[in-house]
VEXFI-429525 format. One line per 8 residues: number of its first residue (from 1); their letters; for each residue x, y, z of C-alpha. Coordinates in nm, 3 decimals. Layout:
<rs>
NUM> a> X:Y:Z ~ ... .
</rs>
This chain:
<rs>
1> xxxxxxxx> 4.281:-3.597:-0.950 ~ 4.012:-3.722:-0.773 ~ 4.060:-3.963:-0.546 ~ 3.784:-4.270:-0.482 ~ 3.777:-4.304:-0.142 ~ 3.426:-4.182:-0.028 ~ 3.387:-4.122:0.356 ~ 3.036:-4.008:0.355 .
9> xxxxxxxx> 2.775:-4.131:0.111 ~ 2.812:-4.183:-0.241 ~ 2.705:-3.770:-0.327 ~ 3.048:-3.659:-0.142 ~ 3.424:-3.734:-0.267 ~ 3.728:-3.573:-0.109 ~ 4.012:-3.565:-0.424 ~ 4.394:-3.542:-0.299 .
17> xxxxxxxx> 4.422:-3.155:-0.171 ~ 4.135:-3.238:0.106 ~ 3.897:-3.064:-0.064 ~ 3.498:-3.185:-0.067 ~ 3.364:-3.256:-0.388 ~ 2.967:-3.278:-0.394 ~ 2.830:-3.456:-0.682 ~ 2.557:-3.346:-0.897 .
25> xxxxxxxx> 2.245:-3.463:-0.847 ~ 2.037:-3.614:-1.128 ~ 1.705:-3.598:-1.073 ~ 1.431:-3.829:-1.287 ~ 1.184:-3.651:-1.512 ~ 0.882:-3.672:-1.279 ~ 1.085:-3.510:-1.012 ~ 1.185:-3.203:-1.226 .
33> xxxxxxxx> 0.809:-3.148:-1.349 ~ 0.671:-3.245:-1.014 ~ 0.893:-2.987:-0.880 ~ 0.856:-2.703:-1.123 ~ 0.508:-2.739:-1.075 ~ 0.569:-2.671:-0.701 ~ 0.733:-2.394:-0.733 ~ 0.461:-2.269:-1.028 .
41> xxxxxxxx> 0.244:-2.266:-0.744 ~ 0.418:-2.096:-0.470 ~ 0.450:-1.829:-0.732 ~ 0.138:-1.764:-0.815 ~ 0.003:-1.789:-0.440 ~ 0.298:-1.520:-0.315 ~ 0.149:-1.322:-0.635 ~ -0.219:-1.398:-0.522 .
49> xxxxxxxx> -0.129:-1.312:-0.181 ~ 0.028:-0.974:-0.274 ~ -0.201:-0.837:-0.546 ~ -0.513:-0.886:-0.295 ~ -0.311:-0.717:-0.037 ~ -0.261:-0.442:-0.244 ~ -0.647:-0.402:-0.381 ~ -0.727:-0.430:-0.032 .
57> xxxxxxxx> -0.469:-0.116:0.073 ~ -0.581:0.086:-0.260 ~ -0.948:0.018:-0.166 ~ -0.920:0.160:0.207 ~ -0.735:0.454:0.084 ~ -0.975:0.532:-0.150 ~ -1.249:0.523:0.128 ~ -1.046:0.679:0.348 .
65> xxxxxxxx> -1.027:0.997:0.081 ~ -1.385:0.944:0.042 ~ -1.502:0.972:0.392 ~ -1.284:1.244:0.447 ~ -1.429:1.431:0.155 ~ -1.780:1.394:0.311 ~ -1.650:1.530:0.596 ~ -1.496:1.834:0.473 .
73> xxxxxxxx> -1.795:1.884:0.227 ~ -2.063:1.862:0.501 ~ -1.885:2.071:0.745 ~ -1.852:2.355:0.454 ~ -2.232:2.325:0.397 ~ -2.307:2.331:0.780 ~ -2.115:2.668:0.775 ~ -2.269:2.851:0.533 .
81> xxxxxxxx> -2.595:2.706:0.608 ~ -2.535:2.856:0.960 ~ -2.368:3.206:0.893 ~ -2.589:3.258:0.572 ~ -2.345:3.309:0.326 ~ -2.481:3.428:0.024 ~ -2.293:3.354:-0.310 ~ -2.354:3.565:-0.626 .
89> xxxxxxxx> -2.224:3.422:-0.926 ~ -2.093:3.636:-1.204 ~ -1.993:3.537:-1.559 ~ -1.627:3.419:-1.438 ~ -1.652:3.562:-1.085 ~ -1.762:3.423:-0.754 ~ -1.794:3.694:-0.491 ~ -1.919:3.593:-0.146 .
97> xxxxxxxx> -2.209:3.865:0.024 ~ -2.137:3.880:0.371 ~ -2.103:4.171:0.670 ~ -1.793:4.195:0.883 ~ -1.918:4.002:1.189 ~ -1.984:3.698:0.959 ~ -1.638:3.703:0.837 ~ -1.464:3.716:1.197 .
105> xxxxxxxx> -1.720:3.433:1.262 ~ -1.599:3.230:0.966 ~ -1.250:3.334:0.998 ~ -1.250:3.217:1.376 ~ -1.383:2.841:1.281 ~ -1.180:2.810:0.986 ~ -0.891:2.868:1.241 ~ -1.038:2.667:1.505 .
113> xxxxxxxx> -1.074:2.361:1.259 ~ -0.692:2.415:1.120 ~ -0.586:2.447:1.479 ~ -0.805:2.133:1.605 ~ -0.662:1.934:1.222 ~ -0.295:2.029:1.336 ~ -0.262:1.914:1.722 ~ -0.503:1.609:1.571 .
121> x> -0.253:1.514:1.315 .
</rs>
């Protein structure tokens, strides 16, 4: 049984064990929209605030790949631009025309770069 001696404020009630019994609050109309239309908005700015976030990660990444493409491309260009690779193409075959001393050329920067890509990563 609850007991109707109140201590605190009118919200609190202690029944006969000495246990605290908060009462419900009842809040008015305009409270409960005014409220749920707070909280409606702290949603959708957390969402805002995360979905641009995101675009803005994907976006980087995507230049990142993009750059680093470039990169990659141009150096491959570079090289056979500079140890004149010749390519011949067949009808499903791609053979690549070059001496001995062009291959230990290209095989020595191709391990230089994967050498320099390693210790740099």
């Amino acid at each position: 049984m609850l007991s109707t001696t109140n201590f605190f404020n009118n919200d609190v009630y202690i029944n006969d064990n000495g246990e605290v019994i908060l009462k419900r609050r009842e809040h008015l109309n305009t409270k409960i929209s005014y409220y749920l239309l707070i909280k409606i908005l702290q949603n959708i700015t957390v969402y805002i605030y995360v979905m641009t976030f995101l675009f803005f990660g994907v976006l980087c990444l995507s230049m990142l790949f993009f750059i680093c493409y470039t990169i990659i491309s141009y150096i491959i260009i570079s090289l056979v631009k500079t140890l004149n690779i010749y390519s011949v193409h067949d009808s499903e075959l791609l053979t690549i025309i070059m001496n001995s001393e062009k291959k230990v050329q290209c095989s020595t920067i191709i391990i230089l770069f994967m050498i320099y890509g390693f210790i740099g990563f």
